[in-house]
C-alpha positions as CSV (number, residue, x, y, z in Angstrom):
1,X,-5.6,-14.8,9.1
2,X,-2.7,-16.7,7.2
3,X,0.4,-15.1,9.1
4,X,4.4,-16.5,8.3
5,X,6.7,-15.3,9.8
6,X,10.4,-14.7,7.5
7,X,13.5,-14.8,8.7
8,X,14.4,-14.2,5.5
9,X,13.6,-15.5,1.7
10,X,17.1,-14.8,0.2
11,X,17.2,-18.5,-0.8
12,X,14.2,-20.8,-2.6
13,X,13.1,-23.8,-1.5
14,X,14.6,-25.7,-4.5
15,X,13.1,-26.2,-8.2
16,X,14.3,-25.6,-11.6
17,X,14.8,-22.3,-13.7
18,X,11.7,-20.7,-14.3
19,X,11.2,-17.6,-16.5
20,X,9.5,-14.7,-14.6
21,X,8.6,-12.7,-17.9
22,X,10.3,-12.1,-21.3
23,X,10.8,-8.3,-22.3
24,X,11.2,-9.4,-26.5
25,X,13.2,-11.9,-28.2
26,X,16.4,-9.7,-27.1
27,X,15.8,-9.4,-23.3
28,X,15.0,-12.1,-20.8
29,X,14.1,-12.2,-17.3
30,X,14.1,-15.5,-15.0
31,X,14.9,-16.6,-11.5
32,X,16.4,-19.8,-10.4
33,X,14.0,-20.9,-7.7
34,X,16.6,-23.1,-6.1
35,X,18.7,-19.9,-5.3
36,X,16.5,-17.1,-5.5
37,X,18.6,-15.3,-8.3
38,X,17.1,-14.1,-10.9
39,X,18.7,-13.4,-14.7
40,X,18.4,-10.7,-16.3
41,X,20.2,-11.6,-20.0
42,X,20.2,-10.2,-23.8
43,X,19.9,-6.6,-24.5
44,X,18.5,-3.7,-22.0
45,X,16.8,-1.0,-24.4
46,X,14.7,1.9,-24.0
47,X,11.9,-0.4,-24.7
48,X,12.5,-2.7,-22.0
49,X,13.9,-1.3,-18.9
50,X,10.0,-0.9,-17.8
51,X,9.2,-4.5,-18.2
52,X,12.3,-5.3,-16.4
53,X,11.5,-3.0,-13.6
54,X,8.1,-4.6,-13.4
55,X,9.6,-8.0,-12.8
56,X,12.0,-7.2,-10.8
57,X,9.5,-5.3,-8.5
58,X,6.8,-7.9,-8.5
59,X,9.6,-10.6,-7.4
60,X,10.5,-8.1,-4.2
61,X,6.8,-7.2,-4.1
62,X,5.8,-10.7,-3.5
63,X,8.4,-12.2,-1.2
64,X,10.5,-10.4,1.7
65,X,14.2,-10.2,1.5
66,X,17.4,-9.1,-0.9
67,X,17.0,-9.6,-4.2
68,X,20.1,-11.0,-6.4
69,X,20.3,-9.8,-9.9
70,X,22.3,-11.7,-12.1
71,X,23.4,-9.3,-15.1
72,X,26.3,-11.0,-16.4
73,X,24.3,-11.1,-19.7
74,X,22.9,-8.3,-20.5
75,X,24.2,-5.6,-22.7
76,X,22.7,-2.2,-22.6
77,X,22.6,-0.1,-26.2
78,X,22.7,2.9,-24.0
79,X,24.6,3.8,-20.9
80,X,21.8,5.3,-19.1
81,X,19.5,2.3,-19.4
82,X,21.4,0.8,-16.3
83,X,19.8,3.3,-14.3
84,X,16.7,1.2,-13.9
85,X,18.6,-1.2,-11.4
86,X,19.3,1.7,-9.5
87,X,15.6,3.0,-9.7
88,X,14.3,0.0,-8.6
89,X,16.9,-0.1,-5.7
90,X,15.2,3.3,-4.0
91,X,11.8,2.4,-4.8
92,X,11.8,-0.8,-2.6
93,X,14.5,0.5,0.1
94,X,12.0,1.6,2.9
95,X,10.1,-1.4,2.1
96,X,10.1,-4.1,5.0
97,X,13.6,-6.0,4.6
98,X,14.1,-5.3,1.0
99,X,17.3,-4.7,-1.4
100,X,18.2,-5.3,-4.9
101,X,21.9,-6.9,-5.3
102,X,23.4,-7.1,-8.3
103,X,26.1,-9.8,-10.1
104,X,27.8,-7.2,-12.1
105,X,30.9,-8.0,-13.8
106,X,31.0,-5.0,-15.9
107,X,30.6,-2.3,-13.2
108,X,28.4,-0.4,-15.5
109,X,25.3,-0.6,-12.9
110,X,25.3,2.6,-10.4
111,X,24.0,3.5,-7.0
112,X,23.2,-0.6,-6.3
113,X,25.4,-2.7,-4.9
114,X,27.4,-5.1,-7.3
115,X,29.5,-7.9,-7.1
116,X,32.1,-9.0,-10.3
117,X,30.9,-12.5,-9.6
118,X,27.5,-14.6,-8.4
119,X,29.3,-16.8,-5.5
120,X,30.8,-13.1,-4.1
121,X,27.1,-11.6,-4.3
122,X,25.6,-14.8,-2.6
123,X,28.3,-14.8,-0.3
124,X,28.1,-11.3,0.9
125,X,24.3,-11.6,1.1
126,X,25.0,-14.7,3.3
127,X,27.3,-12.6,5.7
128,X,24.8,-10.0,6.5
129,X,22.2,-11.1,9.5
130,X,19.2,-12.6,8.6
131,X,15.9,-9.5,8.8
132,X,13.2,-10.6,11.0
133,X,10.1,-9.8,8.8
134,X,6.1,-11.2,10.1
135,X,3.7,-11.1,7.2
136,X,-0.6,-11.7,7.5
137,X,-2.3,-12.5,4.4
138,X,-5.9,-10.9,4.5
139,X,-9.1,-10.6,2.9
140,X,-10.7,-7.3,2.3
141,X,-13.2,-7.5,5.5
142,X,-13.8,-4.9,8.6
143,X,-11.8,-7.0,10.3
144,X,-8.6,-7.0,8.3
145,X,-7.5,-3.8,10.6
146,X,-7.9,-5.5,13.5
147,X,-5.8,-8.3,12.3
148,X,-3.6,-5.7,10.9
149,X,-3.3,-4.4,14.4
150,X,-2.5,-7.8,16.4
151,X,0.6,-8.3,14.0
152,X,2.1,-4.7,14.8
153,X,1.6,-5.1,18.4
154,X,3.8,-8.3,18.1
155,X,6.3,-7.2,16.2
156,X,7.0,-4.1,18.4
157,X,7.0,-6.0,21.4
158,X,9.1,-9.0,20.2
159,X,12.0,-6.2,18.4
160,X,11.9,-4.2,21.8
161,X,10.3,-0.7,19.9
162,X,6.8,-0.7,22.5
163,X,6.8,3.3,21.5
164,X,6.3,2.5,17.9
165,X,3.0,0.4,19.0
166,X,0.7,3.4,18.8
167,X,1.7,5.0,15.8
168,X,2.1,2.1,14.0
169,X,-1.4,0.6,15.0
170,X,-2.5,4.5,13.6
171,X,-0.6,3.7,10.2
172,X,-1.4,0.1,9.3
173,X,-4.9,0.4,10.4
174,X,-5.3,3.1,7.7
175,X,-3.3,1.4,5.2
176,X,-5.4,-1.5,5.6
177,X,-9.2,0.2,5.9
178,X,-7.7,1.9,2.6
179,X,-7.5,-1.3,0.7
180,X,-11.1,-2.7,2.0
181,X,-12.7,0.7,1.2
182,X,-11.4,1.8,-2.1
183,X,-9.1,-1.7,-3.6
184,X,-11.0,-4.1,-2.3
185,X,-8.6,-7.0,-3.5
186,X,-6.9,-9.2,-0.9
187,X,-3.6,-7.7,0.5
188,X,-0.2,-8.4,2.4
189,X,0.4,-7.1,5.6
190,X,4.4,-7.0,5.9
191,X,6.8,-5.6,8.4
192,X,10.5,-5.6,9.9
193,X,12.6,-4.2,11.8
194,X,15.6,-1.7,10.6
195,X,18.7,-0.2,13.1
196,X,15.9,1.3,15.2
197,X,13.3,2.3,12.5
198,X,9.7,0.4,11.8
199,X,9.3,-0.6,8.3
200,X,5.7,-1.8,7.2
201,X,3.9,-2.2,4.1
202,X,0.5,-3.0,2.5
203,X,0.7,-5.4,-0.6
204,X,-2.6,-4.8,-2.9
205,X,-3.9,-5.8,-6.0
206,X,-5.2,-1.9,-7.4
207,X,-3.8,0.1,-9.4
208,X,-5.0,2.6,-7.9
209,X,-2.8,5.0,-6.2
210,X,-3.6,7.0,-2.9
211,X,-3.9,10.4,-3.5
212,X,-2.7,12.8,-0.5
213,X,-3.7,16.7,-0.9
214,X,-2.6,17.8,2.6
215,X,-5.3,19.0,5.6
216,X,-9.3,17.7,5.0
217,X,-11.2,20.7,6.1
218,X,-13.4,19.7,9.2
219,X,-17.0,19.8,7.3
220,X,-15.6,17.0,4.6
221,X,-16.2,13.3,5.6
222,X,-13.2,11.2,5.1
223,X,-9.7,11.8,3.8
224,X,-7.6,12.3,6.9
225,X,-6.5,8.7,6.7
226,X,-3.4,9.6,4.6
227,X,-3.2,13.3,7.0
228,X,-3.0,10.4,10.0
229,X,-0.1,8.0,8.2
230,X,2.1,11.4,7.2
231,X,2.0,13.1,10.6
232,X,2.6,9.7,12.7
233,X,5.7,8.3,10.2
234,X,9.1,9.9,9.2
235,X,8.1,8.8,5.2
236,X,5.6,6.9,3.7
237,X,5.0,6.4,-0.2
238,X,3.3,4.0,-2.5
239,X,5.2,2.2,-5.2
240,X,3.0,0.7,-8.3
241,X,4.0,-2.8,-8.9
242,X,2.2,-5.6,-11.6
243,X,-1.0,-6.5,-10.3
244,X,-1.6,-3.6,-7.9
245,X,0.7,-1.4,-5.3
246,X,2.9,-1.4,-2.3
247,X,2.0,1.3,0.2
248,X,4.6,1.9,2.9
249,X,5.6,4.0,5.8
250,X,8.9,4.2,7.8
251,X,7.9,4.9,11.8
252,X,11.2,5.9,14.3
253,X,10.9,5.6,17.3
254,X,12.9,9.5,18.5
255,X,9.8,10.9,17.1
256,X,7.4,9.2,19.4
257,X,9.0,9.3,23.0
């Protein structure tokens, strides 16, 4: 098992400008490994606020931490077209240490946070204490839960939530038997601590989404792995990202005394 454990990755570990995926010739999206930030510049159309919600989500999907948007470039042909930054925001907020930030100077960005200037979003991002966040890389093998398992057990112990242990072994160990049963791709194990919540989350490569329909009737085999995640956390959800899906589930600890 690869395991790292995060502080934080609000800041890169230094490079040059690197563009993460062009929309057209009018819309641009890049991130600035030396600071993390990435750009979003040109026009924001109907036509390419989903490929600018698929970058942005693959960046948060692939490294823990706050994200900083720079938008001091773009220019949106229609109002509404700035409510992908604020879509993006509540699909990634009961992920494991995750935000979107945005360097805003027009204001015309709602429900994210936004700054009229990059140094005040850095700055404020800076301010803010760092998440504690342990991560496991692992292959698609029997033994991936157990893994899976280990990894919860430390984080509840080391972020003082032991009551969290149990239902949390419950909910990764199905996230993760889910992804060696039906995705079968490599995945990332991710979790952190919130005020007194669990986050965790399962990082695949399928595009296939998990599929809950409530109570398996006692003669079908299978199917009460989701049943088990939604009765042991508060929420849970999955979130399609490039190159697969984020499944998540939010545990606290008042409901398991």
């Amino acid at each position: 098992m690869d395991r790292v454990e995060q502080p934080d990755a609000r800041l890169g570990t230094g490079g040059h400008n690197k563009t993460i995926m062009p929309t057209d010739v009018r819309c641009l999206v890049e991130t600035d490994e030396s600071s993390g930030v990435v750009r979003v510049s040109g026009v924001l159309d109907a036509s390419s606020t989903g490929t600018v919600r698929d970058a942005l989500l693959g960046r948060l999907s692939d490294r823990p931490g706050p994200l900083v948007v720079d938008v001091t470039g773009l220019r949106a042909t229609d109002p509404a077209t700035w409510d992908v930054f604020g879509e993006i925001r509540r699909a990634v907020l009961d992920w494991p240490a995750a935000d979107l930030l945005l360097c805003d100077p027009s204001g015309a960005a709602r429900n994210v946070p936004a700054w009229p200037t990059l140094d005040g979003a850095l700055a404020s991002l800076a301010a803010t204490p760092l998440a504690a966040v342990l991560t496991a890389d692992l292959e698609p093998v029997v033994a991936a839960a157990r893994q899976a398992r280990q990894l919860l057990g430390e984080g509840c112990d080391r972020w003082g939530v032991p009551e969290l242990t149990e239902p949390g072994t419950i909910a990764v160990t199905e996230m993760v038997n889910n992804v060696v049963a039906h995705a079968r791709t490599p995945m990332t194990v991710r979790l952190a601590p919130r005020d007194s919540a669990l986050h965790v989350a399962v990082r695949d490569h399928s595009s296939r989404l998990p599929a809950f329909t409530g109570f398996a009737p006692p003669h079908t085999a299978g199917g009460r792995g989701l049943l088990l995640i939604d009765t042991v956390s508060e929420r849970w959800g999955a979130t399609p990202v490039p190159d697969g899906k984020v499944v998540w589930c939010v545990l606290h600890p008042e409901h398991h005394p």
